[in-house]
VOGU-3710 file (C-alpha; in Angstrom, 3 decimals, decimal comma):
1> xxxxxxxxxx> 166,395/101,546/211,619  163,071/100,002/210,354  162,348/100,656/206,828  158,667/99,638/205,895  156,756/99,897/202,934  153,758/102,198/201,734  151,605/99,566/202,764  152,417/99,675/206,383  152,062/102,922/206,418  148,901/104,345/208,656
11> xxxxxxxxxx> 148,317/100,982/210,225  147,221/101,481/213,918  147,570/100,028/217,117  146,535/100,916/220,924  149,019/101,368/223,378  147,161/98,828/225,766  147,754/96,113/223,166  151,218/97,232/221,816  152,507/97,193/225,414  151,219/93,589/225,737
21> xxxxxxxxxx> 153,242/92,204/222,106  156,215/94,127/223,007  156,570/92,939/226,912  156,162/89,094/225,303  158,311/89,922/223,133  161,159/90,376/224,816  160,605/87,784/227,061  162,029/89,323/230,050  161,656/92,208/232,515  164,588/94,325/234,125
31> xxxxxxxxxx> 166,746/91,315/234,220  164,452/88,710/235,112  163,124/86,216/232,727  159,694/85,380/232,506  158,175/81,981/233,988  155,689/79,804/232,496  152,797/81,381/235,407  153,804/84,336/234,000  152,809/84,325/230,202  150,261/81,730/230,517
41> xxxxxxxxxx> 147,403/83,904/229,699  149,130/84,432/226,697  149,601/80,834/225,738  147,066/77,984/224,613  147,776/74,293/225,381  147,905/72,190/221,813  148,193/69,227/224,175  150,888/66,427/225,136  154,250/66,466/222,445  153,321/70,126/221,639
51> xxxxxxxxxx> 152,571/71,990/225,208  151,665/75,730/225,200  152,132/77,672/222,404  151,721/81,734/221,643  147,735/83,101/221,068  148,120/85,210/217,612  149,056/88,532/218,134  145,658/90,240/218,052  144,179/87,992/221,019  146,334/89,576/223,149
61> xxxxxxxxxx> 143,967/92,419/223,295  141,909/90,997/225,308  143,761/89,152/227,637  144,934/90,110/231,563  148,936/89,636/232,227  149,727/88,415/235,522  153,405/88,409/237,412  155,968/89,949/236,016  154,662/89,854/232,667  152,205/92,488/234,210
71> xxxxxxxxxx> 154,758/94,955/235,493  156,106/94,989/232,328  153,496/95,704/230,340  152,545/98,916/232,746  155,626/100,092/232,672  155,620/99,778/228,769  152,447/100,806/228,636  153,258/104,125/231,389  156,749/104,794/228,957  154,574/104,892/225,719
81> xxxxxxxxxx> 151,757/107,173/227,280  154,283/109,671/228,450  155,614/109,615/225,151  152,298/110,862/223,762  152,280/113,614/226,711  155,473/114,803/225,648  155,085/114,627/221,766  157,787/112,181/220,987  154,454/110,173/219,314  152,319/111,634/218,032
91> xxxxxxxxxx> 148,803/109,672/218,142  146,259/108,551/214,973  143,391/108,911/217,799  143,448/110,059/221,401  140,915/109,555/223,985  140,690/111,141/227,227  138,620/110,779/230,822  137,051/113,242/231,808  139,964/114,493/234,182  142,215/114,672/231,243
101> xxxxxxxxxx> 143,964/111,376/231,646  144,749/109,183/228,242  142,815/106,371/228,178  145,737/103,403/226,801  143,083/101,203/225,703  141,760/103,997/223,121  144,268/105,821/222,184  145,799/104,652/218,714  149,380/105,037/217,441  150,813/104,337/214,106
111> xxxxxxxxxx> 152,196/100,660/214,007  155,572/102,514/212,262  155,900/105,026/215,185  155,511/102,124/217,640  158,627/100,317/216,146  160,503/103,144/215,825  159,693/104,077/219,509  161,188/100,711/220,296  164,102/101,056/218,635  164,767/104,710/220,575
121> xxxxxxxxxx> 164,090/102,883/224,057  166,353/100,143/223,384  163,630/97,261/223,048  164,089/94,753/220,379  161,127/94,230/218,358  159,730/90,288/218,177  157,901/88,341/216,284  154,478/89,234/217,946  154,474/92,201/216,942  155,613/92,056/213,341
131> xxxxxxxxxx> 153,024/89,269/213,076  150,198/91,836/214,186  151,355/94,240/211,173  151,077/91,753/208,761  147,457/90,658/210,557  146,923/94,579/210,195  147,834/94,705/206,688  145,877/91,772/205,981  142,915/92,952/207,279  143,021/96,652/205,239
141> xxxxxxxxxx> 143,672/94,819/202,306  140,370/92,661/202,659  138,469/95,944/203,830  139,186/98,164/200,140  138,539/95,200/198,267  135,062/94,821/199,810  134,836/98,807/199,325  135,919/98,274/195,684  132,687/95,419/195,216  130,267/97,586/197,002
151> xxxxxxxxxx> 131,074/101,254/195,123  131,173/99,149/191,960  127,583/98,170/192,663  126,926/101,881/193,693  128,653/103,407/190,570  126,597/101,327/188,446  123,277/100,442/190,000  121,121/101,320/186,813  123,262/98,930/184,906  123,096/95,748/187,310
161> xxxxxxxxxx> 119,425/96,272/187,911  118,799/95,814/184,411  120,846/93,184/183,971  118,842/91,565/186,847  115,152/92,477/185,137  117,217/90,922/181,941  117,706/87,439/183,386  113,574/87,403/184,816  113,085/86,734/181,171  115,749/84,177/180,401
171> xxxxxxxxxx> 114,293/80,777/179,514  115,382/78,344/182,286  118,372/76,540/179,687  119,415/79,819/178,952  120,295/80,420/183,038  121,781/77,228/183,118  124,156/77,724/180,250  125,450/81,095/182,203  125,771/79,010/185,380  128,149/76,558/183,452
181> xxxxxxxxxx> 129,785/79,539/181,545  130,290/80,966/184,817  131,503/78,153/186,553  134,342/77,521/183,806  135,691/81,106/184,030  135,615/80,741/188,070  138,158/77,401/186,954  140,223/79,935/184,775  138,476/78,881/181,322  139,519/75,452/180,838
191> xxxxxxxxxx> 137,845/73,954/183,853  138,937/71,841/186,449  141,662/69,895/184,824  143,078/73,376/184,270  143,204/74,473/188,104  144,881/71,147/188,714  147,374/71,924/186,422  148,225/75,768/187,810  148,141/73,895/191,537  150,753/71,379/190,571
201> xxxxxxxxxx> 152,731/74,193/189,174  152,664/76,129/191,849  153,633/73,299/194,263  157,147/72,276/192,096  157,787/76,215/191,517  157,443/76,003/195,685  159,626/72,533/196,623  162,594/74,756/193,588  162,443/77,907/195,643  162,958/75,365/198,867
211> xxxxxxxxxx> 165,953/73,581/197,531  167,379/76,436/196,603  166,707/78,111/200,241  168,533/74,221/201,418  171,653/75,048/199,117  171,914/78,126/200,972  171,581/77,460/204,580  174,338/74,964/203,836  176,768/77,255/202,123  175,929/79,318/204,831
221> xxxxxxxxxx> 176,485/76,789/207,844  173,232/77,205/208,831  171,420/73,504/209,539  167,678/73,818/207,992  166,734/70,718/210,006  166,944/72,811/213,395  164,066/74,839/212,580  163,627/77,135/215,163  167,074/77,973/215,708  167,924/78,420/211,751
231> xxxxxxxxxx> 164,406/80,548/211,861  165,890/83,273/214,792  169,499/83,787/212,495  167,471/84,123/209,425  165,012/86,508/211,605  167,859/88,399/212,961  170,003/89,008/209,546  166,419/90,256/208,048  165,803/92,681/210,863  169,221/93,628/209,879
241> xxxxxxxxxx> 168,032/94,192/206,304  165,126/96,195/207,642  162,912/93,498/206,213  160,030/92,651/208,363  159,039/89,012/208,750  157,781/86,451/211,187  160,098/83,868/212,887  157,338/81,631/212,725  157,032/81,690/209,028  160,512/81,553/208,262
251> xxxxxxxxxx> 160,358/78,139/210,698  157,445/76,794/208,742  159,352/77,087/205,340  162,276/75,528/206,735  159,854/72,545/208,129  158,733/71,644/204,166  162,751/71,452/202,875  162,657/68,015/203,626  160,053/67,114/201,745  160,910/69,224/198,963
261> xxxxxx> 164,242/67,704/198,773  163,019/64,381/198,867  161,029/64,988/195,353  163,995/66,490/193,430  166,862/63,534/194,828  168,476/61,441/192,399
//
């Protein structure tokens, strides 16, 4: 059972897109496995030593499966609207032709309902598609804090508008000694020497938490140095936990232990 946060909660999702992330996701189709053909349109070529890697999760809007990859995601994508017909989901936003048929591509669900759908059906949710609901969250946090700036100007209009007549009559070394003033509280008061300090703070309080993740993985039996592998029994034991996070950033993390334990050796 998934257990997610406020935060998560009213995120949104098509079922066009969400039948896309979770036929990737589980990386095969009614016993047969995907091939390479088959989830290139998915993938973008970094080049020789690195090959194709995954688009992120939101470019998969956009993009046309092929093979088996595209019977999967009909079938997902038939399942899910049939579970809309039937009110097992119950849709953010439904859209309609003009014969009464839902329209996939513009009818919304709630990202929670989606992996709790997944769960009922049997599918196991992947990293795709918790990486688009942290995109997702990402995104609504960016959009109130631009609401926040823009009512703020709204709420006091009268106030800013004098405060911008004010500075017409500012002598020009008077503007300049607001542009420095300004500048050193954008540095966090002390100015640049400061930020350096908070940055190299912030990098040993970093390469701790990852020796302390190394110390782990070993009293766990769990080799850090095999990223991707470590990554998917971390991944799993967290889904476990009902905490949602991305086998790719777990495998990043793991990537900068070596380093970290390179500092702090004695």
């Amino acid at each position: 059972m998934f257990i997610f946060t406020d935060q998560f909660i009213g995120l949104s999702i098509c079922i066009r897109t969400a039948a896309k992330l979770i036929a990737d996701d589980l990386g095969a189709w009614k016993g047969e496995e995907y091939s390479e053909s088959d989830v290139s349109p998915f993938r973008r070529n970094c080049g020789e030593g690195v090959g194709l890697v995954p688009l992120t999760a939101h470019e998969y809007a956009n993009l046309e499966p092929i093979g088996i990859m595209k019977i999967a995601c009909q079938e997902i994508e038939n399942a899910m609207v049939r579970s809309v017909e039937v009110n097992q989901i119950r849709p953010l936003q439904v859209s309609r032709q003009f014969t009464g048929e839902l329209k996939p591509e513009n009818t919304f669900l709630a990202l929670t309902d989606v992996f709790e759908w997944c769960e009922i059906v049997g599918f196991e949710v992947g990293e795709t598609l918790f990486e688009y609901l942290e995109t997702e969250q990402n995104l609504r946090t960016n959009m109130i804090s631009h609401t926040n700036k823009e009512r703020f100007k709204l709420e006091n209009r009268i106030d800013l508008d004098q405060s911008r007549e004010s500075t017409v009559r500012l002598s020009e070394e008077e503007i300049n000694n607001l542009v420095i003033e300004n500048r050193r509280l954008r540095e966090g008061n002390f100015g640049v020497k400061h930020t350096s300090k908070v940055q190299s703070l912030r990098s040993i309080e970093k390469k701790t938490l990852l020796t302390i993740i190394a110390v782990l993985c070993k009293e766990a039996k769990l080799d850090y140095t095999k990223h991707a592998k470590t990554a998917g029994h971390i991944k799993s034991t967290a889904v476990f936990m009902d905490i949602a996070i991305g086998e790719s950033t777990i495998e990043g993390h793991l990537k900068d232990i070596r380093n970290a334990l390179a500092s702090r050796m004695k």
